[in-house]
C-alpha positions in Angstrom: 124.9 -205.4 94.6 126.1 -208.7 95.7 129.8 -209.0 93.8 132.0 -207.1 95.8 134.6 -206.8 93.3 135.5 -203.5 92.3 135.3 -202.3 89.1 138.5 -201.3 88.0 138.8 -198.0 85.7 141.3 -196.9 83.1 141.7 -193.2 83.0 142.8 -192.0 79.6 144.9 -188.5 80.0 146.6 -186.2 77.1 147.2 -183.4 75.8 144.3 -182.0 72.7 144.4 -184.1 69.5 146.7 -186.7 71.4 144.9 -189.8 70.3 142.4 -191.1 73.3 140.0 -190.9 71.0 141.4 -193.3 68.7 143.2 -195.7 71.5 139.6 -196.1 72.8 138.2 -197.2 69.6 141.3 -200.1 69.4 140.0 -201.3 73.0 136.5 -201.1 72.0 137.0 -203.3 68.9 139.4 -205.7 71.4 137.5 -205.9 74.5 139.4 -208.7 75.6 135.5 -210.5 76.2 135.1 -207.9 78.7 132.1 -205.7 79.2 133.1 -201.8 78.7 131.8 -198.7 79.8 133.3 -195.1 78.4 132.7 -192.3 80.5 134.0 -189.0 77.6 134.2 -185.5 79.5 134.5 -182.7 76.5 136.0 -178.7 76.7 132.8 -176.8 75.2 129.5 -178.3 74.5 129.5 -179.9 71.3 130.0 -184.0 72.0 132.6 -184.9 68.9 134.3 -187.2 70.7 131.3 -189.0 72.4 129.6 -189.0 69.0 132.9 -190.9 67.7 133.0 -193.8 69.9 128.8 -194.3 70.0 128.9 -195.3 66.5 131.3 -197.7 67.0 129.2 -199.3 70.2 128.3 -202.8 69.6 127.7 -205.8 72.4 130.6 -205.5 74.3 129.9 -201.9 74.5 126.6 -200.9 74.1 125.6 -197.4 73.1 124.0 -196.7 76.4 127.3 -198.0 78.3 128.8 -194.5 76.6 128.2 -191.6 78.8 129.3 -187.6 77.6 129.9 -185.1 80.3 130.1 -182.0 78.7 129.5 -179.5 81.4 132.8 -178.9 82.3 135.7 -180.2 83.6 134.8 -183.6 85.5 137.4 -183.3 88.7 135.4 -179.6 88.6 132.2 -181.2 88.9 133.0 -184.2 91.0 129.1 -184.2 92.8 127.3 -182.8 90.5 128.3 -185.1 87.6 130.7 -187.6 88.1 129.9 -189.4 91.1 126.1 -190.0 90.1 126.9 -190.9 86.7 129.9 -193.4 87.6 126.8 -194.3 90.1 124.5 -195.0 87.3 127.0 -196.9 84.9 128.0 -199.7 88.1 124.2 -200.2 88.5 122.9 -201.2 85.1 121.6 -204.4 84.3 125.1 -205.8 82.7 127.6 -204.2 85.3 130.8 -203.4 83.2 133.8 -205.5 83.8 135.7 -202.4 82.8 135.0 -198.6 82.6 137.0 -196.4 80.3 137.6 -192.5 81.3 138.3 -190.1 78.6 139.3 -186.9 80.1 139.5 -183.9 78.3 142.4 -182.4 76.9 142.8 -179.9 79.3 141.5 -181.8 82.6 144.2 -183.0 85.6 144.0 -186.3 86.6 145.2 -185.8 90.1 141.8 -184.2 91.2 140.1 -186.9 89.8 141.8 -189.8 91.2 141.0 -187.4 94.7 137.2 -188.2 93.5 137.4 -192.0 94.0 138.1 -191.2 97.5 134.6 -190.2 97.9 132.9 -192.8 100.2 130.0 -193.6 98.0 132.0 -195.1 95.5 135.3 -195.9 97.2 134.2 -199.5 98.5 133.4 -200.4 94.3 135.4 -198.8 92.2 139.2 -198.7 91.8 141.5 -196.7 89.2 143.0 -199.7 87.7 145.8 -197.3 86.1 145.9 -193.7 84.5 147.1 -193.7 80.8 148.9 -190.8 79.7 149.1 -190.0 75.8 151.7 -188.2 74.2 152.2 -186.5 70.3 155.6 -188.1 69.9 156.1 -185.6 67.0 155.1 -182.3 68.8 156.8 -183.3 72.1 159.6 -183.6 70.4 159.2 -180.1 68.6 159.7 -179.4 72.8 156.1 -177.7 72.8 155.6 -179.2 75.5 158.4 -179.1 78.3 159.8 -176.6 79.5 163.4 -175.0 78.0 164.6 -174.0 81.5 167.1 -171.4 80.1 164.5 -169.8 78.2 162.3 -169.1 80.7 164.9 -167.6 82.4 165.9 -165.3 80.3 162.2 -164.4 79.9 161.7 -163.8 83.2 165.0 -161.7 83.6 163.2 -159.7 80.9 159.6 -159.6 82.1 158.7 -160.1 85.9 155.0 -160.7 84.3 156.3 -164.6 82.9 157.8 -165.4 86.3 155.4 -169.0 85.5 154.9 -171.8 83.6 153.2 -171.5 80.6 149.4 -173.3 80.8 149.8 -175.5 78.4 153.2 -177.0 79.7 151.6 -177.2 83.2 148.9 -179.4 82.3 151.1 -181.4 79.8 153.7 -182.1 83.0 150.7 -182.8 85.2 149.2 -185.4 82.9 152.4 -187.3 82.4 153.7 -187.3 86.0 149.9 -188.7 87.1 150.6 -191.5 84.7 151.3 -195.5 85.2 152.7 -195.9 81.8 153.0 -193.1 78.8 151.9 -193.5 75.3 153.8 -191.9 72.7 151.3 -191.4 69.8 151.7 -190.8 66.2 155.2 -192.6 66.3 154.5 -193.0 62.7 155.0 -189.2 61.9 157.4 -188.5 64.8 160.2 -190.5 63.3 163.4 -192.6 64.9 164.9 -189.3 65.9 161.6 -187.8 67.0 160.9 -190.4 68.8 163.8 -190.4 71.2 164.1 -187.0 71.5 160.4 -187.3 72.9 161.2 -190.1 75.1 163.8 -188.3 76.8 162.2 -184.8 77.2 159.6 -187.1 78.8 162.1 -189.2 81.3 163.5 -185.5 82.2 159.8 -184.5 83.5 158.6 -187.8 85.1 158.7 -188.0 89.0 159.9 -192.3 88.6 160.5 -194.3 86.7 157.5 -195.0 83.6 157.3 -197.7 80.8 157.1 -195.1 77.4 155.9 -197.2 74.5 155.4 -195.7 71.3 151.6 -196.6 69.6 150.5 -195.8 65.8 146.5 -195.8 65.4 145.6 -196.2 68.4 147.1 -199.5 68.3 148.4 -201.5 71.5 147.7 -205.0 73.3 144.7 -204.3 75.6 146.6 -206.5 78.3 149.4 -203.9 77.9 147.4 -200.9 79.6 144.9 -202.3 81.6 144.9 -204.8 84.7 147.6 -202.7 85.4 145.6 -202.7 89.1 147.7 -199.5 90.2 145.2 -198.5 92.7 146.1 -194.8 91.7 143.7 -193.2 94.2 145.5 -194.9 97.3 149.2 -193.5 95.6 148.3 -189.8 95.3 151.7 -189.0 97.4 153.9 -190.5 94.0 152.2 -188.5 91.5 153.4 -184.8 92.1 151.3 -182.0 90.7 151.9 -178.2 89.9 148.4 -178.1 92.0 149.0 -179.7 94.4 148.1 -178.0 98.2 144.8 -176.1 95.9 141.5 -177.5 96.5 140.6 -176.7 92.8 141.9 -175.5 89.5 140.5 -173.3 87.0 140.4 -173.8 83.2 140.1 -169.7 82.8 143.2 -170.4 81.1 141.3 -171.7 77.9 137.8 -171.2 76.0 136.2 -172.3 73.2 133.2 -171.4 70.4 131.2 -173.4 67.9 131.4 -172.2 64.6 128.4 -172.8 62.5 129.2 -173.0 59.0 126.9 -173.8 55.3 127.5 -176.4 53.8 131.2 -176.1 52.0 132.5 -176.6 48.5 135.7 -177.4 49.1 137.6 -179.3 51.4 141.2 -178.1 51.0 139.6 -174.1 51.4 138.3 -175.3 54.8 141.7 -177.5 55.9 143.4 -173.9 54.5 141.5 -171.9 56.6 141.9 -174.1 59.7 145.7 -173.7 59.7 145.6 -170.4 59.1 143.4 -169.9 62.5 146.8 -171.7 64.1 148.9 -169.4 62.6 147.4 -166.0 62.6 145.1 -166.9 66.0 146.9 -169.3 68.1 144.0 -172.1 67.8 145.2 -174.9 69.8 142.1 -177.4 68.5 139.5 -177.9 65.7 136.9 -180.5 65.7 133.6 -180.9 64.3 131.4 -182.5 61.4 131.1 -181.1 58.2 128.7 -180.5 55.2 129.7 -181.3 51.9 128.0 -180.2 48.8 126.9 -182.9 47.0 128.4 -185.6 49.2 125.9 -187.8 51.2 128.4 -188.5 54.0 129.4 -186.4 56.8 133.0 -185.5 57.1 135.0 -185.6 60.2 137.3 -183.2 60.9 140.3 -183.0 63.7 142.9 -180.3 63.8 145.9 -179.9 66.5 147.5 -176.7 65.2 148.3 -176.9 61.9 148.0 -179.8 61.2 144.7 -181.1 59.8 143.0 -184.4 59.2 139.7 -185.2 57.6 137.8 -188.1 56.6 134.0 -189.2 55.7 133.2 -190.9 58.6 129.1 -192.1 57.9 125.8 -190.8 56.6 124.1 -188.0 58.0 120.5 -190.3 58.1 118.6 -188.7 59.9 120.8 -186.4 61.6 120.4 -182.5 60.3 123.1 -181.3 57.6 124.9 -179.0 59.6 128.6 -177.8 59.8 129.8 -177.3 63.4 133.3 -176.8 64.2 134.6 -176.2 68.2 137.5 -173.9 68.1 139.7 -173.9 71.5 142.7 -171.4 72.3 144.2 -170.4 75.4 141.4 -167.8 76.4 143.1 -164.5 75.4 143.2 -166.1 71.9 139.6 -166.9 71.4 138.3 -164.0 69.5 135.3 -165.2 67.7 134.5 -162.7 65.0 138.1 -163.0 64.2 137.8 -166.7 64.0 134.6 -166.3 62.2 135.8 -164.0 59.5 138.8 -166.4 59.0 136.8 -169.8 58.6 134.2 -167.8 56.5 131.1 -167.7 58.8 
């Protein structure tokens, strides 16, 4: 390699169903001329997310510049998956002017931005900023952050909660990593949503952060990247509820594929999905979708209750097959329960 120039990386951090997804897309179809590569790390096995972005790959981002590691969490795996395939993307042919990191829902960043510490990568790579996403409209339901006085009283009541809660550990993790926070579906979240958002945010953040609120994915490339943070060599100003542990687990949560026939009708399955939040505590849905009679595939992405569907392309040649991935906090994944529910 004779440019010495590191490659600068964006890593895209959020909560499930928080919208990386979608901001990726926007940067893909606004490249800024630059040459991407997206590096997608999934919770389960089933690449949705991957699958997404590759049929939107075109020259600026080829399909074989999108890379899915689905094999667990990628600050879990560091040398067994993400340093040879961040290896791999800086020597093709075209080296990418810009790499893209979607992190799962449930990954840390910190431990991550630890793994571009790692010497054979260090001298070429740099993590141009980390990007934090946000649901405007379910932070602001205060899913998310902490009520202080509640947990009190709960742990006056139970020594057995004296903790945070999993999901609000991550959450806090992933914003306090950050260089800038996204506050996503702004559109749904409302004026008052929206600021009561911000400000549960500001109350959690470690410094000062710029919050901007972002429908659709939708933002100026040039706001979120060239942000050259150097996040790896600024560790000490992104506090973490893991920090002194060498690892973390994600024990916490679990998933299952549901395999389903092909359905009749749509509203019966978006029923069904938001009755698994409500009866089993689902936290995410995602998966494709046979429809009778319809040539198209349909995508469909739940957070909670809340469901959204839409044809998204032609099977082709792909197999007519109905797979959803279900994920819950672990004591909530019971799959016949699940099964019985969605009507496997």
């Amino acid at each position: 390699m004779t440019d010495l120039t590191k490659i600068p990386v964006t890593v895209i951090t959020g909560f499930l169903g928080s919208g990386k997804t979608t901001l990726i897309r926007h940067l893909m179809q606004n490249p800024q001329g630059k040459q991407l590569a997206i590096l997608v790390n999934e919770f389960g096995t089933m690449g949705v997310d991957g699958d997404i972005l590759k049929s939107c790959a075109d020259a600026n981002c080829p399909v074989e510049n999108i890379v899915e590691l689905a094999n667990g969490c990628i600050c879990c795996t560091v040398a067994d998956d993400f340093i040879p395939t961040i290896e791999a993307l800086m020597a093709m042919p075209q080296r990418p002017d810009h790499i893209l990191i979607e992190t799962s829902g449930l990954a840390l960043p910190k431990p991550l931005l630890k793994a571009f510490d790692w010497p054979a990568i260090r001298s070429r790579i740099t993590v141009d900023g980390v990007v934090a996403l946000a649901d405007a409209e379910a932070v602001a339901a205060g899913r998310f952050a902490p009520d202080v006085a509640a947990v009190d009283a709960q742990r006056a009541a139970d020594d057995s909660l004296d903790h945070e809660t999993p999901l609000s550990e991550v959450f806090e993790d992933q914003i306090a990593c950050a260089d800038i926070v996204l506050l996503t579906k702004a559109d749904l979240a409302g004026e008052a949503g929206i600021a009561a958002a911000r400000a549960l945010i500001e109350a959690e953040l470690p410094r000062a952060l710029p919050i901007l609120t972002v429908t659709d994915g939708t933002i100026d490339p040039r706001v979120i990247l060239g942000l050259n943070a150097a996040a790896e060599d600024d560790l000490a100003a992104r506090p973490s509820h893991h920090d002194g542990h060498d690892d973390h687990e994600h024990d916490d949560f679990d998933s299952v594929v549901i395999d389903l026939p092909e359905i009749a009708n749509i509203e019966d399955l978006v029923t069904r999905i938001q009755r698994l939040a409500d009866e089993q505590h689902i936290l995410r849905v995602k998966g494709y979708v046979a429809v009778q009679g319809k040539p198209m595939r349909l995508l469909v992405q739940a957070v909670g209750a809340r469901v959204r569907h839409q044809f998204d392309r032609p099977w082709g040649s792909s197999p007519r097959q109905t797979q959803l991935v279900v994920i819950a906090e672990h004591q909530d994944i019971d799959p016949a329960a699940i099964r019985a529910v969605l009507g496997a």
